[in-house]
TIKELO-714325 format. One record per residue: x, y, z of N, C-alpha, C in turn; residue in one letter; residue number from 1. Coordinates in Angstrom, 1 decimal, always signed. Layout:
BEGIN
<logu n_east="X" n_north="Y" n_up="Z" ca_east="X" ca_north="Y" ca_up="Z" c_east="X" c_north="Y" c_up="Z" code="A" pos="NUM"/>
...
REM end
This chain:
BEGIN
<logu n_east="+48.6" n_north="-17.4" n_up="+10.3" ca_east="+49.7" ca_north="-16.4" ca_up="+10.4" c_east="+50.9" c_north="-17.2" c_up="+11.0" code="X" pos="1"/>
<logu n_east="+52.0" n_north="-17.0" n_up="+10.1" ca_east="+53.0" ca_north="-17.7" ca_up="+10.6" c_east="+53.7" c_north="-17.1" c_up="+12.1" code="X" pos="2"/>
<logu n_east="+54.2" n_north="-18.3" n_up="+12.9" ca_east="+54.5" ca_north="-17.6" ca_up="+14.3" c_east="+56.0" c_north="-16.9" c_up="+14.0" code="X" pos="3"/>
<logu n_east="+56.4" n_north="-16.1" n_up="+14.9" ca_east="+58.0" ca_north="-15.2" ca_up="+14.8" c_east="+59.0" c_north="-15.6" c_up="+15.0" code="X" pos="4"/>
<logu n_east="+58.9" n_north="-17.3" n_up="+15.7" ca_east="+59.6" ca_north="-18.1" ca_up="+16.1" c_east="+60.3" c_north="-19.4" c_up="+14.6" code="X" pos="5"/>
<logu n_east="+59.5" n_north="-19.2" n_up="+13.4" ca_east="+59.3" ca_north="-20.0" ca_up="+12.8" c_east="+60.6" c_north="-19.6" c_up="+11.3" code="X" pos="6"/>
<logu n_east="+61.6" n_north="-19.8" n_up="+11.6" ca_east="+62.8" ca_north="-19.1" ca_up="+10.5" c_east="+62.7" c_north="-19.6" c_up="+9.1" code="X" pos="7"/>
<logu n_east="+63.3" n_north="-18.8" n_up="+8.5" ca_east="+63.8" ca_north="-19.6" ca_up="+7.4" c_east="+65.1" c_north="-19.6" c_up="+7.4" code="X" pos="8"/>
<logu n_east="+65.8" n_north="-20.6" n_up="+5.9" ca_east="+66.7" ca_north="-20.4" ca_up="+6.0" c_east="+67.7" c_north="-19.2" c_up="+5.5" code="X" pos="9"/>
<logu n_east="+67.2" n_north="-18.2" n_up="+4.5" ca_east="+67.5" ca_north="-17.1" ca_up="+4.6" c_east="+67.8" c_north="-16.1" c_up="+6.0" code="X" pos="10"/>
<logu n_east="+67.0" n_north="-16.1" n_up="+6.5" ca_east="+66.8" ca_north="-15.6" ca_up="+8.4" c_east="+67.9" c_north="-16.0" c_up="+9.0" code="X" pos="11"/>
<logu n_east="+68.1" n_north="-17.3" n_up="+8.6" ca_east="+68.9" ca_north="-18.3" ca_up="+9.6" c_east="+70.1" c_north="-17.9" c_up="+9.4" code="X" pos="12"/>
<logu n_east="+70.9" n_north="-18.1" n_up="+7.7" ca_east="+72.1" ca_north="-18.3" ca_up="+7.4" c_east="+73.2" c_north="-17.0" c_up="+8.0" code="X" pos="13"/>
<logu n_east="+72.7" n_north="-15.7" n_up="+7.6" ca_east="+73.5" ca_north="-14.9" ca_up="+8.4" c_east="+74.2" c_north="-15.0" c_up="+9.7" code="X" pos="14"/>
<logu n_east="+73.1" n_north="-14.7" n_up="+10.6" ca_east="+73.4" ca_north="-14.8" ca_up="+12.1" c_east="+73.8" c_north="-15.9" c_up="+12.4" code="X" pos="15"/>
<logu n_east="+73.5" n_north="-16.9" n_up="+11.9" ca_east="+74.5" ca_north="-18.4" ca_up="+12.1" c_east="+76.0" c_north="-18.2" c_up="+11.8" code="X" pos="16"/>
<logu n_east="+76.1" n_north="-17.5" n_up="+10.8" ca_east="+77.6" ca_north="-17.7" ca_up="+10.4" c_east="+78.1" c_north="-16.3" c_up="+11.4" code="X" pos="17"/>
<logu n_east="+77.9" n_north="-15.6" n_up="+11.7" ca_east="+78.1" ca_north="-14.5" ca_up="+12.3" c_east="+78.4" c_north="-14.8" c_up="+13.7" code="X" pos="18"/>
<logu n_east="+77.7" n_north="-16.4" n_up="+14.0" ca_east="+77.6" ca_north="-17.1" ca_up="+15.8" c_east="+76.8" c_north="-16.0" c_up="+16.5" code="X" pos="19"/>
<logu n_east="+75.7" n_north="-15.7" n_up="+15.8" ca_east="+74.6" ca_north="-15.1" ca_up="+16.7" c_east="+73.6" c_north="-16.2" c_up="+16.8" code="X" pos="20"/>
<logu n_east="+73.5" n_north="-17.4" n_up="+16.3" ca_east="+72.6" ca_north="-18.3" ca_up="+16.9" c_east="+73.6" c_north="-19.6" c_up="+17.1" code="X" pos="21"/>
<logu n_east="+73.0" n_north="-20.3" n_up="+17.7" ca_east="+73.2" ca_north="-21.9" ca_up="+18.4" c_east="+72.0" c_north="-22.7" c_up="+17.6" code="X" pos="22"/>
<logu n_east="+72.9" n_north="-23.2" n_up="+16.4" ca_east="+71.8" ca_north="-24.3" ca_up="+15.5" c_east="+71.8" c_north="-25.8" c_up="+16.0" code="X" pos="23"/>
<logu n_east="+70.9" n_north="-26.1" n_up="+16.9" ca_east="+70.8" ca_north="-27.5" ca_up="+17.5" c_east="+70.1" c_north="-28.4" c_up="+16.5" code="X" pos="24"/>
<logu n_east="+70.7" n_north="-29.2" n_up="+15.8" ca_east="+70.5" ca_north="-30.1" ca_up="+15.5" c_east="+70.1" c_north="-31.6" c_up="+16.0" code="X" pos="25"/>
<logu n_east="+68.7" n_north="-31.8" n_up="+15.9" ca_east="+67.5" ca_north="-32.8" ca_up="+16.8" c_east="+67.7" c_north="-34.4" c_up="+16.2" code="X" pos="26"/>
<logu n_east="+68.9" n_north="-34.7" n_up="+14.8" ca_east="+68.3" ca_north="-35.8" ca_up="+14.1" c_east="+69.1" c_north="-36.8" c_up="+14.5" code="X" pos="27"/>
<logu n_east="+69.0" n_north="-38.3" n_up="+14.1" ca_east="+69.6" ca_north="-38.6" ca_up="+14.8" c_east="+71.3" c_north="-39.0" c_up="+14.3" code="X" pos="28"/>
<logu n_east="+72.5" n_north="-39.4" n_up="+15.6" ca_east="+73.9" ca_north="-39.6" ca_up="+14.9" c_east="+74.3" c_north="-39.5" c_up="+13.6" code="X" pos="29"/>
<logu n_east="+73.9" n_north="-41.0" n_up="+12.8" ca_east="+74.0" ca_north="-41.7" ca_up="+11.5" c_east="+73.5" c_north="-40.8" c_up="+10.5" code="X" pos="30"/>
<logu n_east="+72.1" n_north="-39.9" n_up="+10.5" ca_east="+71.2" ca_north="-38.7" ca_up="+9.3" c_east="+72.5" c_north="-37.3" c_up="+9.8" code="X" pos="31"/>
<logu n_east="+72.8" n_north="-36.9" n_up="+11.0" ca_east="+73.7" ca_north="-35.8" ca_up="+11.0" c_east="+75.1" c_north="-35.8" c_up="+10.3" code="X" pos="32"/>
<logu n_east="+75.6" n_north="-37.7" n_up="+10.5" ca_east="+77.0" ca_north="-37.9" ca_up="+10.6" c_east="+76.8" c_north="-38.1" c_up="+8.8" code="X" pos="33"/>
<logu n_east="+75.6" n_north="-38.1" n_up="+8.2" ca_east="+76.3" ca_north="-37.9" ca_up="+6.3" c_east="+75.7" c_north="-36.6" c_up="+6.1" code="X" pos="34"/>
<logu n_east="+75.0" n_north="-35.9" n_up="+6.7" ca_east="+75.2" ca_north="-34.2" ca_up="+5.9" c_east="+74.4" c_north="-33.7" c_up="+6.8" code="X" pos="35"/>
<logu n_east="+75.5" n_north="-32.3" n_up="+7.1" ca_east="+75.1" ca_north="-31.7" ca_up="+8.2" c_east="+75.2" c_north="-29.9" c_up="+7.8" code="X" pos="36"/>
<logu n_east="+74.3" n_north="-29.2" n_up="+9.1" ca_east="+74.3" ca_north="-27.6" ca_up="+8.4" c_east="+76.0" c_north="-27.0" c_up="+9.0" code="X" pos="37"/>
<logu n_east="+76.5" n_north="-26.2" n_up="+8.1" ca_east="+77.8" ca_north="-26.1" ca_up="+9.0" c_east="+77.5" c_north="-25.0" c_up="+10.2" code="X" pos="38"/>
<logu n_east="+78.2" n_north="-25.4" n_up="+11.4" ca_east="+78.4" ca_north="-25.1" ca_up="+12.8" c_east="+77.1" c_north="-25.6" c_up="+13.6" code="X" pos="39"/>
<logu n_east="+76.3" n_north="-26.4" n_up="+13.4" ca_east="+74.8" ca_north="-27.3" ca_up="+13.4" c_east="+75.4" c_north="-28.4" c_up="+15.2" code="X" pos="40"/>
<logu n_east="+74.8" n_north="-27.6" n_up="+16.0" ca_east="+75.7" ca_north="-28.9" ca_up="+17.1" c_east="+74.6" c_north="-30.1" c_up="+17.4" code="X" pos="41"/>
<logu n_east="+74.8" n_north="-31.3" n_up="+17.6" ca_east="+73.8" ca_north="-32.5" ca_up="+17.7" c_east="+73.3" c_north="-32.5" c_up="+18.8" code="X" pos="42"/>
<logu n_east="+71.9" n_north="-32.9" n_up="+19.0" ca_east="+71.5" ca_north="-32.8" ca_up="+20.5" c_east="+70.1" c_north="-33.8" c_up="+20.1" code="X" pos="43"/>
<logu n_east="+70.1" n_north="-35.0" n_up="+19.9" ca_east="+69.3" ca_north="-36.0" ca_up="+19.5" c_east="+68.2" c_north="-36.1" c_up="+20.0" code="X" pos="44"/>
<logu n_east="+67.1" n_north="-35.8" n_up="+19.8" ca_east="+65.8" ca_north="-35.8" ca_up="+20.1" c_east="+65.5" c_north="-36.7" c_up="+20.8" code="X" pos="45"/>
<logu n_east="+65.6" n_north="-37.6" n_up="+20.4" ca_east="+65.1" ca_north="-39.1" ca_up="+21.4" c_east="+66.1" c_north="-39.3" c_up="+22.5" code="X" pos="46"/>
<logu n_east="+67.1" n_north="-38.4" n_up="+22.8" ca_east="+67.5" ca_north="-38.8" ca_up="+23.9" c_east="+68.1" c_north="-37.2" c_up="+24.3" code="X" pos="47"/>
<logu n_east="+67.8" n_north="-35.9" n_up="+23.9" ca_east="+68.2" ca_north="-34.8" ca_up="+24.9" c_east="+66.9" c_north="-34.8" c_up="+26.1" code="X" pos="48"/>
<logu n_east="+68.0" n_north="-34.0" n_up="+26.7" ca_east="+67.3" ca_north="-33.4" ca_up="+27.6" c_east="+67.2" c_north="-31.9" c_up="+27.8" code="X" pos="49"/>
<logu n_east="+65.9" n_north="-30.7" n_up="+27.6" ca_east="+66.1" ca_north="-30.1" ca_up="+27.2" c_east="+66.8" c_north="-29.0" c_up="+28.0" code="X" pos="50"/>
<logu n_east="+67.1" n_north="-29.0" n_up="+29.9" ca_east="+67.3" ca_north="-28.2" ca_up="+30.4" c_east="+69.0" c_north="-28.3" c_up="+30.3" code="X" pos="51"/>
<logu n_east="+69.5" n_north="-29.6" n_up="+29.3" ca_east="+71.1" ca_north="-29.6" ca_up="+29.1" c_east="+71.4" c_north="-28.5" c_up="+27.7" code="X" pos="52"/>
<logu n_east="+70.3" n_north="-28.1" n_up="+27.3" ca_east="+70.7" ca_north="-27.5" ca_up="+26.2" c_east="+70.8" c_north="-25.7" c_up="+27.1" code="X" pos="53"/>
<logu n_east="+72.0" n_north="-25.3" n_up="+27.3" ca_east="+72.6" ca_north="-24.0" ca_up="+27.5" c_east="+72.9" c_north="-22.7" c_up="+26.5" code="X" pos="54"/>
<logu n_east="+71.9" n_north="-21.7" n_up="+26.4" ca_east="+72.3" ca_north="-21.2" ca_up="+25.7" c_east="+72.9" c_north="-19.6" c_up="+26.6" code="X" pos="55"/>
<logu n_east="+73.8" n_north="-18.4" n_up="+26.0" ca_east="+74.0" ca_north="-17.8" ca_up="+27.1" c_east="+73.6" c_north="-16.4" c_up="+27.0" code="X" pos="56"/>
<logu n_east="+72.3" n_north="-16.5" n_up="+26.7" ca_east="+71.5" ca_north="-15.3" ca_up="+26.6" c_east="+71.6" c_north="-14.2" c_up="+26.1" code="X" pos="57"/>
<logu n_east="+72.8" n_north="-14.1" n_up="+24.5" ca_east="+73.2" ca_north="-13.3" ca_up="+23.7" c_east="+72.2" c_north="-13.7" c_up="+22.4" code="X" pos="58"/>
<logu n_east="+72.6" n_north="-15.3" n_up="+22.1" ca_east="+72.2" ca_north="-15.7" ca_up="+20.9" c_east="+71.3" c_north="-16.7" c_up="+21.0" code="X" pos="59"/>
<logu n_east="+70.4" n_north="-16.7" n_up="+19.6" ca_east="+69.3" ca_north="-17.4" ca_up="+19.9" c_east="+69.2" c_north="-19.1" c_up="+19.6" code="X" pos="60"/>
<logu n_east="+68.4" n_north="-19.4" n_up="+20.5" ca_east="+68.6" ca_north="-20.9" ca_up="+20.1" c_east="+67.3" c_north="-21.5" c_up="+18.9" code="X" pos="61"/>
<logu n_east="+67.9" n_north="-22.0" n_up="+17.8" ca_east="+67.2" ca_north="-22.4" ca_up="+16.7" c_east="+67.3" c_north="-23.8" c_up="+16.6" code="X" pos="62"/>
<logu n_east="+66.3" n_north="-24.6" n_up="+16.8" ca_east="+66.3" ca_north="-25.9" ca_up="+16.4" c_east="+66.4" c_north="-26.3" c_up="+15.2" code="X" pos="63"/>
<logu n_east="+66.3" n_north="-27.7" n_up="+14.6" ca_east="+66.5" ca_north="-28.2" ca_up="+13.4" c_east="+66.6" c_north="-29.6" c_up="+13.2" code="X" pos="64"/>
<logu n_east="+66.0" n_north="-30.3" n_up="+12.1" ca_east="+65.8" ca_north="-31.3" ca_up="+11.7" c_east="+65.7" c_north="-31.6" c_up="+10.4" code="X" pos="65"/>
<logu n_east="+65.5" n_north="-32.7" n_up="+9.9" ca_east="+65.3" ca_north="-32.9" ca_up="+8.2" c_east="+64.5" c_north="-32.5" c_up="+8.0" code="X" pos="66"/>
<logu n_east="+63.4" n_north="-32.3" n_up="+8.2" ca_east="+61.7" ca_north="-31.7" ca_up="+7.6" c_east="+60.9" c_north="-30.9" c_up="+8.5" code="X" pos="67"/>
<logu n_east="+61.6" n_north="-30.7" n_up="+9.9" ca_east="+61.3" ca_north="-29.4" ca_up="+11.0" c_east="+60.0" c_north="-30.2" c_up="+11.9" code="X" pos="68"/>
<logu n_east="+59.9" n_north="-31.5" n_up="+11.3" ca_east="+58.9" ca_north="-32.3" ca_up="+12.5" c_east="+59.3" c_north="-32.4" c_up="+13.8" code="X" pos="69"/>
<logu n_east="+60.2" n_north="-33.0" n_up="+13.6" ca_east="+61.1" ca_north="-33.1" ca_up="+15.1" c_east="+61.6" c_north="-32.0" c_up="+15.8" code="X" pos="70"/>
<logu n_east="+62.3" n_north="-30.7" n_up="+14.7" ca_east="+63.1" ca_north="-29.6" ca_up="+15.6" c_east="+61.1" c_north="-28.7" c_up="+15.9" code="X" pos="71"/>
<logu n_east="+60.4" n_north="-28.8" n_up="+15.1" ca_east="+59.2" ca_north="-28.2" ca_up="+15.6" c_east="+58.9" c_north="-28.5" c_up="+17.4" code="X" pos="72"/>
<logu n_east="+58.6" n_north="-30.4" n_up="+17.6" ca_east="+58.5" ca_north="-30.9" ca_up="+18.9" c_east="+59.4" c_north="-30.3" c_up="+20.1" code="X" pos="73"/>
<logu n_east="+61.2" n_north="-30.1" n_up="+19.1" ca_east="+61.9" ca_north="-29.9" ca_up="+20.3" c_east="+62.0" c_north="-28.7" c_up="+20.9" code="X" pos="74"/>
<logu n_east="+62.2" n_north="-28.0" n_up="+20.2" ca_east="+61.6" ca_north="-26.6" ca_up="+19.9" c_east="+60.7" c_north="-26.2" c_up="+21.3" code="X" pos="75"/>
<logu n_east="+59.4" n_north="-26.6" n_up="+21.1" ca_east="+58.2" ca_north="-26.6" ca_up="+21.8" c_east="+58.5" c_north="-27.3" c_up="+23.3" code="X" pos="76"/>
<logu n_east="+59.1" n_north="-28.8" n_up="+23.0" ca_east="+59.5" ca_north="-29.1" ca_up="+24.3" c_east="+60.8" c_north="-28.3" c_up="+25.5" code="X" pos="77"/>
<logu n_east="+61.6" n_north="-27.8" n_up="+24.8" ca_east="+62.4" ca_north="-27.0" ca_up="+25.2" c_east="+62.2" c_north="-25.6" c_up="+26.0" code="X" pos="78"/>
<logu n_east="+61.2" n_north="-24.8" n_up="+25.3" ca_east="+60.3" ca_north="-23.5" ca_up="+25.5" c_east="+59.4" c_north="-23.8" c_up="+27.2" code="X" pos="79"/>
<logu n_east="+58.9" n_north="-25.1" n_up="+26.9" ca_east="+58.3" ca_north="-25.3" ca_up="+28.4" c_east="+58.6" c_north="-25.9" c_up="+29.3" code="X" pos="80"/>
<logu n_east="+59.9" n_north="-26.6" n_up="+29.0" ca_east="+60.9" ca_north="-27.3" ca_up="+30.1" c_east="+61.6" c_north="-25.9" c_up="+30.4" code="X" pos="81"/>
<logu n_east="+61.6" n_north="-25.1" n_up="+30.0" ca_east="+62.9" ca_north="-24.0" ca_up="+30.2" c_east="+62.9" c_north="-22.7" c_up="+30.6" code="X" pos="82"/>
<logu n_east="+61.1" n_north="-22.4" n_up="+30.1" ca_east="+60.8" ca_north="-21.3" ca_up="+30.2" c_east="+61.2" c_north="-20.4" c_up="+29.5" code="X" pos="83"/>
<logu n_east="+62.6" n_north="-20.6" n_up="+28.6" ca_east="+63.0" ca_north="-19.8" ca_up="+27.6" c_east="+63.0" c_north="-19.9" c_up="+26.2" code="X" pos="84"/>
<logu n_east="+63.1" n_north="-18.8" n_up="+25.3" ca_east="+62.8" ca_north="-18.6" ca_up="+24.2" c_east="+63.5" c_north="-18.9" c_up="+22.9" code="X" pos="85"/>
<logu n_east="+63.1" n_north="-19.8" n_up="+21.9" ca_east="+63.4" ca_north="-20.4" ca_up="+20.8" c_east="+62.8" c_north="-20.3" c_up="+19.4" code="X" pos="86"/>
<logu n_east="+63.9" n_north="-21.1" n_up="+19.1" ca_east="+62.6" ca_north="-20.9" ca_up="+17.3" c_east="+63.6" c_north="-22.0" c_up="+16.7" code="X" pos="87"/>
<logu n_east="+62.8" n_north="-22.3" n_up="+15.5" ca_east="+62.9" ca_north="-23.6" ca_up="+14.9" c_east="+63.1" c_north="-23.1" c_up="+13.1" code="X" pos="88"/>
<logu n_east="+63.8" n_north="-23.8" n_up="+12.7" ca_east="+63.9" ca_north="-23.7" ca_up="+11.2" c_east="+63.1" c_north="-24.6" c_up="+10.3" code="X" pos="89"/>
<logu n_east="+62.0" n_north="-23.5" n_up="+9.6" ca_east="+60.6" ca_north="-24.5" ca_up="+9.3" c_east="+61.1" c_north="-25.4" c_up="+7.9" code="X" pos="90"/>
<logu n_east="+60.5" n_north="-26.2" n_up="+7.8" ca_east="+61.3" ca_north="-27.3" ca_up="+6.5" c_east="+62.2" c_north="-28.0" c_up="+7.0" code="X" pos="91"/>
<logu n_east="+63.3" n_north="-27.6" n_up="+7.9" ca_east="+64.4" ca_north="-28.5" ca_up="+8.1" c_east="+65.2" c_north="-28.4" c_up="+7.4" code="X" pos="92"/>
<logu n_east="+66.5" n_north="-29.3" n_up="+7.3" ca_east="+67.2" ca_north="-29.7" ca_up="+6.1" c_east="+66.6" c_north="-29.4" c_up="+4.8" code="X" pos="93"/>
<logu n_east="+65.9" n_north="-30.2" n_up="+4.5" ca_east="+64.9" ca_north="-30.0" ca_up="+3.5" c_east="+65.0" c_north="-28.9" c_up="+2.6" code="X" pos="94"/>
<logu n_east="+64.4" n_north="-27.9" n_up="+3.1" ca_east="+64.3" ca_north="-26.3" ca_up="+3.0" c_east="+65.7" c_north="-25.6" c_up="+2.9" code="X" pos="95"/>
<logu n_east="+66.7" n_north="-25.9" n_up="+3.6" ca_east="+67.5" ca_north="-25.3" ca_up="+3.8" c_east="+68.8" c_north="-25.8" c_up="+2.7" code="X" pos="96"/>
<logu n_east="+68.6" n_north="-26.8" n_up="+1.9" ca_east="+69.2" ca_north="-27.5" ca_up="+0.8" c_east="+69.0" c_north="-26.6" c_up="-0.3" code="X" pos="97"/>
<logu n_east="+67.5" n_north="-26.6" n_up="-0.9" ca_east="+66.8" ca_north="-26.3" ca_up="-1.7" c_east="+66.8" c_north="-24.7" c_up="-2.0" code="X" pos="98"/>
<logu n_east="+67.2" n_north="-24.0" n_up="-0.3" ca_east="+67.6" ca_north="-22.7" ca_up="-0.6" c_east="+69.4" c_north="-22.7" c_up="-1.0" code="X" pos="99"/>
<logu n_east="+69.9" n_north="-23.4" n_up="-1.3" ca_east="+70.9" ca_north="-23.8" ca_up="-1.3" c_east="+72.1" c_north="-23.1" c_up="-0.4" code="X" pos="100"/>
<logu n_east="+71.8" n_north="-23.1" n_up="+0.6" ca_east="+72.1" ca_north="-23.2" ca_up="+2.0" c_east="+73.5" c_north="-24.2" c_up="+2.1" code="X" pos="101"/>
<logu n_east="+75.0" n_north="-23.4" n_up="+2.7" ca_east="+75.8" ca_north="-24.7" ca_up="+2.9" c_east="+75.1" c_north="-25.7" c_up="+4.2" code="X" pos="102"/>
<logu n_east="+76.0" n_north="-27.2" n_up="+3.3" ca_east="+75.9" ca_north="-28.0" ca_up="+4.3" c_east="+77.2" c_north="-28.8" c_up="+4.1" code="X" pos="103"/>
<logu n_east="+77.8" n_north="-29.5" n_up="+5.0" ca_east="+78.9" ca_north="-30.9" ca_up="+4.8" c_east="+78.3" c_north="-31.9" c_up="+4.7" code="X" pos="104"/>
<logu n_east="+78.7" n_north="-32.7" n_up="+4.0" ca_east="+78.0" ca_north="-33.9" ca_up="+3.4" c_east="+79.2" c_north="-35.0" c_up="+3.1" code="X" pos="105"/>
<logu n_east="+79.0" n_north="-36.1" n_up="+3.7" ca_east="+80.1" ca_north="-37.0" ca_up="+3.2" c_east="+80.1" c_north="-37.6" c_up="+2.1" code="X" pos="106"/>
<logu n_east="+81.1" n_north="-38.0" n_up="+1.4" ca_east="+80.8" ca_north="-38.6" ca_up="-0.1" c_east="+80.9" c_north="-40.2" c_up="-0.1" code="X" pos="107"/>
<logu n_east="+79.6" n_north="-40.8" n_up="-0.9" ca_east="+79.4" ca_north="-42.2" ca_up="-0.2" c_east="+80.7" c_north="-43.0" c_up="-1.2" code="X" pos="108"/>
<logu n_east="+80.7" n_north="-42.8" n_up="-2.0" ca_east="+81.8" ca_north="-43.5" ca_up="-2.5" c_east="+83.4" c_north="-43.0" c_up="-1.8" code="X" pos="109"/>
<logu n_east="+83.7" n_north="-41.6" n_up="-1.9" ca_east="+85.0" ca_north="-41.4" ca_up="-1.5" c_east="+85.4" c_north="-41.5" c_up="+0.1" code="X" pos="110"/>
<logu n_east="+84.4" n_north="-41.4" n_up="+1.0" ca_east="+84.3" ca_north="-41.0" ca_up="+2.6" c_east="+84.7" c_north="-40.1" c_up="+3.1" code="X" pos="111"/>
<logu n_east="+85.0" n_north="-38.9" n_up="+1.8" ca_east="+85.5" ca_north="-37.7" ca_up="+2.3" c_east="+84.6" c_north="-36.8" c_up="+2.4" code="X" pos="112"/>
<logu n_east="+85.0" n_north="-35.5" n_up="+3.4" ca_east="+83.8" ca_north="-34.5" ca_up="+3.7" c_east="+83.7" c_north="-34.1" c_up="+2.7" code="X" pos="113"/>
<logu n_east="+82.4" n_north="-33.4" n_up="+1.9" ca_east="+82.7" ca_north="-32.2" ca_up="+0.8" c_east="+81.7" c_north="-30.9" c_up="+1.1" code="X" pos="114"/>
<logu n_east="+82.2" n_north="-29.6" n_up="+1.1" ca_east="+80.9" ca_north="-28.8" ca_up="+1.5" c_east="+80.5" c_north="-28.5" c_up="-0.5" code="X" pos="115"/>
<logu n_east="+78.9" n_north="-28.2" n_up="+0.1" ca_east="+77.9" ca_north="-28.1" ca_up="-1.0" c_east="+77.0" c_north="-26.9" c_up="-0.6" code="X" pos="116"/>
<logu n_east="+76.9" n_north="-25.6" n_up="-1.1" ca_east="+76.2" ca_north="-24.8" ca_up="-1.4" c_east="+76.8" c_north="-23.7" c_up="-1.2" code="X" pos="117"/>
<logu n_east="+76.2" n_north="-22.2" n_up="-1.3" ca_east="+76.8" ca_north="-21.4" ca_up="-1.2" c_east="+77.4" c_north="-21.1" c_up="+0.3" code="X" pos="118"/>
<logu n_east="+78.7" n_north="-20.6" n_up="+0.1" ca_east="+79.6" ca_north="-20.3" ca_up="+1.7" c_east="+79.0" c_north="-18.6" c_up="+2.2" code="X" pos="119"/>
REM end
């Protein structure tokens, strides 16, 4: 049974754009800095810390990654450093493309931003 903590990106995309959640993005600089979820804030796995991640007890905090390996860990590591309550977007990136989910994405030839999916 899937846990209640475990989103999709359908789940996700409203209340994200609405800024009912805080999408922490786990991957690192260089994977966020060519395509990212829009309003997605960075907080690098291999080097947060999870009691710097503040959320202010309105909206929920959802982790995220390319494939939900990593926002799964941070997720989990966050919940027990914190005592407070999270959820993770399962698939990742990944998933969240595929549902055709916006994201910004730089263009490797032109170096310009372009958004791609539905707004």
């Amino acid at each position: 049974m899937a846990d209640y903590r475990d989103l999709t990106p359908e789940t996700v995309f409203d209340p994200l754009k609405a800024s009912e959640i805080i999408l922490i993005d786990v991957r690192e600089p260089g994977e966020f800095t060519n395509e990212a979820i829009h309003g997605a804030l960075l907080h690098t796995l291999s080097t947060v810390e999870p009691k710097a991640i503040h959320g202010d007890g309105q909206r929920t905090i959802v982790f995220q990654c390319g494939s939900a390996t990593r926002s799964k860990s941070a997720f989990e590591t966050f919940m027990a450093s914190t005592g407070l309550e999270a959820c993770h977007l399962v698939g990742g990136l990944a998933v969240w493309k595929a549902a055709n989910q916006p994201i910004i994405k730089i263009n490797p030839t032109t170096r310009q931003v372009e958004n791609h999916g539905k707004n």
